[in-house]
Structure formats: structure tokens, C-alpha cells
Phi, psi and omega in degrees: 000146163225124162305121195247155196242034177293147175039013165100006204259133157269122175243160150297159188206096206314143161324118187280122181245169163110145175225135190301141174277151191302133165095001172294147184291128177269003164268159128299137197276184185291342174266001176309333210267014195267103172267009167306104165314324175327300201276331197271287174348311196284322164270350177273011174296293194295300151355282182064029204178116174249103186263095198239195186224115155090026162195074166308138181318322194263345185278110168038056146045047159301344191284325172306288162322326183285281203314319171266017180264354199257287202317301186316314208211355168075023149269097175294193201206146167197126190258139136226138190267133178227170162294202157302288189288334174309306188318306178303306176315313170296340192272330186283352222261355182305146201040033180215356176205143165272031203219030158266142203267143169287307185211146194223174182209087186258149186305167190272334182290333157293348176309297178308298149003285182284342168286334188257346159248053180058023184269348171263138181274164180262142169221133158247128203272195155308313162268047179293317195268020168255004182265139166298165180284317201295341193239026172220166157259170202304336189272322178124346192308325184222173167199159195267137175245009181238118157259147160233130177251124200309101168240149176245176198225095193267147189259087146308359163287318184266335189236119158001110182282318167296013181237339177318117162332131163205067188142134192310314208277350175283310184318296179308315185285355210270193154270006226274148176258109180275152167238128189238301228088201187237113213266330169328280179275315179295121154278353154322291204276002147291304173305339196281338167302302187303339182285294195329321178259001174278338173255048178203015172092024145270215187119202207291008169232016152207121170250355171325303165343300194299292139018261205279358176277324178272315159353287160294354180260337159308304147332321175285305193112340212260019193259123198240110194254044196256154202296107163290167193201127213288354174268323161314300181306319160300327187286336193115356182257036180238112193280282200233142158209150202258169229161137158335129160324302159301339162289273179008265163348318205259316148334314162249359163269015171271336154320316170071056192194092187262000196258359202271335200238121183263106191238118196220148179256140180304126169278343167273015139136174169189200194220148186263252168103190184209247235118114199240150163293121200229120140281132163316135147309340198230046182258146231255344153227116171279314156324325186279327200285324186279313189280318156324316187279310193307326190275329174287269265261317172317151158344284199289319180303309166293343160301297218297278206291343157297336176284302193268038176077354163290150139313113169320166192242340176284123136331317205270003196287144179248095191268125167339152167292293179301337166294302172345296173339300212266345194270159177321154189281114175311336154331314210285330216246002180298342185245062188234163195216143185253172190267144172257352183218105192280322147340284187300315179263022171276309224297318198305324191298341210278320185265346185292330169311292180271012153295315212286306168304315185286303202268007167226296167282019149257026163268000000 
């Protein structure tokens, strides 16, 4: 097993296989530039490699996508796992390391990022007009093929199951010791501050709200930016912690103890978001990266990841009766809310690391 840093969080992650072929080009040939699915299938075959960052086997079952695209089409697959902003930094990092990535998969609020420092190719795939406009960009540089929503996950060894939160003001009022992550780097744990003030009269231009709701649990003694990880949790050393709606999900059937565990979406709001797929501008099989992202957008590609608790980012997807199953009650999702000015919470994400040292760890 190996520990993986997607979005600063450590999940597990199955043994990764496979080794890049000899002789690859680190440029895109003339045919990268081909949005023909035909043409693109066909060098990515020849290609015969996907190199991505940051979508590790156990994270929302990319390993289900991997396994068909190597079955389908003779494309192997090889992850380094990253956060976000890690991510970016590999995309900068092409012709200086052989250990730049073809396709990555970043929060949508670092997307505009990666867009304004040229890092990306535009691809729009076949299911460009079934994606909402909030989760893609306008051009083709990124689109979400997921959603995840702020959820929290209470440990019923340490905390009471009639006292498990289920609203920031039962959190805030409760006793409870939170695990948040590292909001410095992690967009889990950004979004999860951008939830705190969206139930407290905020949003993505004002994040103060959000602020001053972990303040008072820093004060409290009860706030933890330490990395979660499914073994602290299984060991017991987590009361409550906040987290992706799939992380949750996914946590406790790797626990394999559902009953031990409460995963509730805040009912005074949270916030919904994605995860976009991004190409290198410079990636050294592109074709392979472009038939990757067009297949997470496909039917099968949106089955594979509802078997790991993401949301489809399609509506239109006919989810298996037993996936269908396993995921939160749509019911679960009325009060939830997307950012509206993606432009406005880019600049916020951007500032929030030393808001986060000064006005809450450093109190």
C-alpha cells in the first residue's frame, strides 16, 4: 500500500503499475491537435501510455477507468499522487524532470490558475454541452467530470450517534474535536472553510464568516489541520471530521464498518464543486490524455466513478441500480450551494493561505 497527498488529504492507494515507454516524445505531435475521436483513439494507441497526477486507484475508483482504458485500447496508466497546487507545479516542470504528467485532476477553483499560466491544452470532448457552464470552462481548458460535496463524518466510538453533528451550529456548539486538513494547500479543506461561511451568511467573496467559525474552534483547542488518514480513523482518533461527501463514503466501506461511522451533508448548507480534468500543454502522450478525459465523461467512465462515491458531473447518466444505492439520498442535497463567481473564489483561494495563518492559527 501507498500513501497518496491528493487535495493534502492521505487516502490509501493500491500498488501502481506499469512503466512508460521508451522513446516518448515530450512534445505533442501534429496529431494531438486533432479533436477527431477517431484520430485521437488511434495515436492514442500507438501512444500507449497515460501518465496522470493526483488520481490515485482508490480516489472515486479511477482505477476502474485505468483498468478500461489498458483493456479497450492497450493504454496503460501510471498516478503520482498530488494535491492541487502540487499538480500544477508538475505541469511546469516538463522538460526538466521525466516525471511530468500527461492529465491531472484539480479542484475547479485552481483551474483558472492553471489556465492564466498557460498550462493547459483546450479539449472539448463529446460530451461537452451534457456538462453544467459552472463546471467547465468556456474554452475547453478544464471541465469537472465529478462532484463532491462538504460533508462530515462522525466516528460513533468517540462521539454519541444522537450528538453526531448535522449542522455547522450543532458543530460549532458541540464538543467535539474537528479535523479539517490543510487548508494552505488542499482544496477539501478550502472548500470546507467556503462551506462554514456559506452557512453563516457568506460566500466566495467573503470568506470571513468562514474565518471566524474555525477561530472560535482554534480557541476552543478543538481544531486539527493534521492530514486525515482511513487509518487514524479506523484507529479511533477522530471524533468528527470534514471532508468530501466520497471521501466519507469511501472511508467507510475501506473500514468496512458502516455502522460505526455517520456522514451527514450540513444541513444549514455546504457547498458542491468538482474536480476538473486538465491536460499538459506539453504532455508527452496527448492523445492518450484526450481519450482519458472524453472516457471519464462517457456513460462507463460516470458508472466507474459512482462505484467510488463521486457524483456524475452528467445528469443524464443512468446509474446502475445498486450504485445508485450506495451513494447519499438526493434528499440529502437541498441546501447546497455552488459558487457563482469562479473568477471571485480563484482570487479568494489565492489569499486564503496567509488569512489562514494569521487570523485563525495564528490566534
Amino acid at each position: 500500500m501507498k500513501f497518496g497527498k491528493k487535495s493534502g488529504i492521505l487516502v490509501l492507494s493500491l500498488a501502481l503499475t506499469g512503466t512508460l515507454l521508451a522513446g516518448c516524445s515530450t512534445q505533442a505531435d501534429d496529431s494531438a491537435t486533432s479533436d477527431n475521436l477517431t484520430t485521437i483513439t488511434k495515436n492514442a494507441k500507438k501512444e500507449g501510455m497515460v501518465r496522470s497526477v493526483g488520481m490515485p486507484d482508490s480516489w472515486a475508483n479511477w482505477v476502474g477507468t485505468w483498468n478500461d482504458l489498458k483493456d479497450k485500447f492497450g493504454v496503460k496508466h501510471q498516478d503520482t499522487d498530488m494535491s492541487s497546487a502540487q499538480e500544477l507545479q508538475n505541469f511546469k516542470s516538463v522538460g526538466k524532470t521525466a516525471s511530468a504528467a500527461d492529465i491531472g485532476d484539480i479542484g475547479i477553483n485552481v483551474a483558472p490558475t492553471a489556465v492564466k499560466q498557460n498550462l493547459l491544452t483546450a479539449y472539448k470532448t463529446k460530451y461537452w454541452d451534457q456538462i453544467p457552464a459552472w463546471a467547465k470552462d468556456s474554452k475547453g481548458y478544464w471541465s469537472a467530470g465529478y462532484t463532491g460535496t462538504i460533508a462530515f463524518i462522525t466516528d460513533t466510538k468517540n462521539v454519541k450517534a444522537s450528538d453526531a453533528p448535522t449542522s455547522w451550529q450543532q458543530l460549532a456548539d458541540g464538543k467535539y474535536n474537528v479535523d479539517l486538513g490543510d487548508v494552505t494547500t488542499a482544496a477539501q479543506s478550502q472548500y470546507g472553510v467556503l462551506a462554514a461561511a456559506v452557512a453563516n451568511g457568506g460566500n466566495e467573496k467573503d470568506i470571513q464568516p468562514g474565518i471566524k467559525f474555525f477561530q472560535k474552534l482554534q480557541k476552543e483547542h478543538r481544531l486539527s489541520t493534521n492530514n486525515l488518514t482511513v487509518q487514524n480513523l479506523q484507529k479511533g482518533e477522530t471524533q468528527v471530521a470534514i471532508v468530501w461527501d466520497f471521501n466519507a463514503l469511501n472511508y467507510r466501506k475501506l473500514i468496512g464498518d458502516n455502522s460505526r461511522y455517520k456522514i451527514t451533508i450540513p444541513t444549514d448548507g455546504s457547498v458542491m464543486s468538482g474536480y476538473a480534468e486538465v491536460i499538459n500543454k506539453n504532455a508527452a502522450h496527448p492523445n492518450a490524455a484526450k481519450l482519458a478525459r472524453n472516457y471519464i465523461l462517457s456513460d462507463a467512465g460516470q458508472i466507474n466513478l459512482a462505484k467510488g462515491f463521486a457524483r456524475p458531473i452528467r445528469k443524464d447518466v443512468k446509474l446502475p441500480a445498486d450504485v445508485a444505492a450506495q451513494l447519499l439520498p438526493d434528499s440529502d442535497y437541498k441546501d447546497v450551494y455552488h459558487v457563482k463567481d469562479g473568477a471571485a473564489w480563484n482570487a479568494t483561494t489565492l489569499k486564503l493561505a496567509q488569512l489562514w495563518q494569521s487570523e485563525v492559527l495564528g490566534k
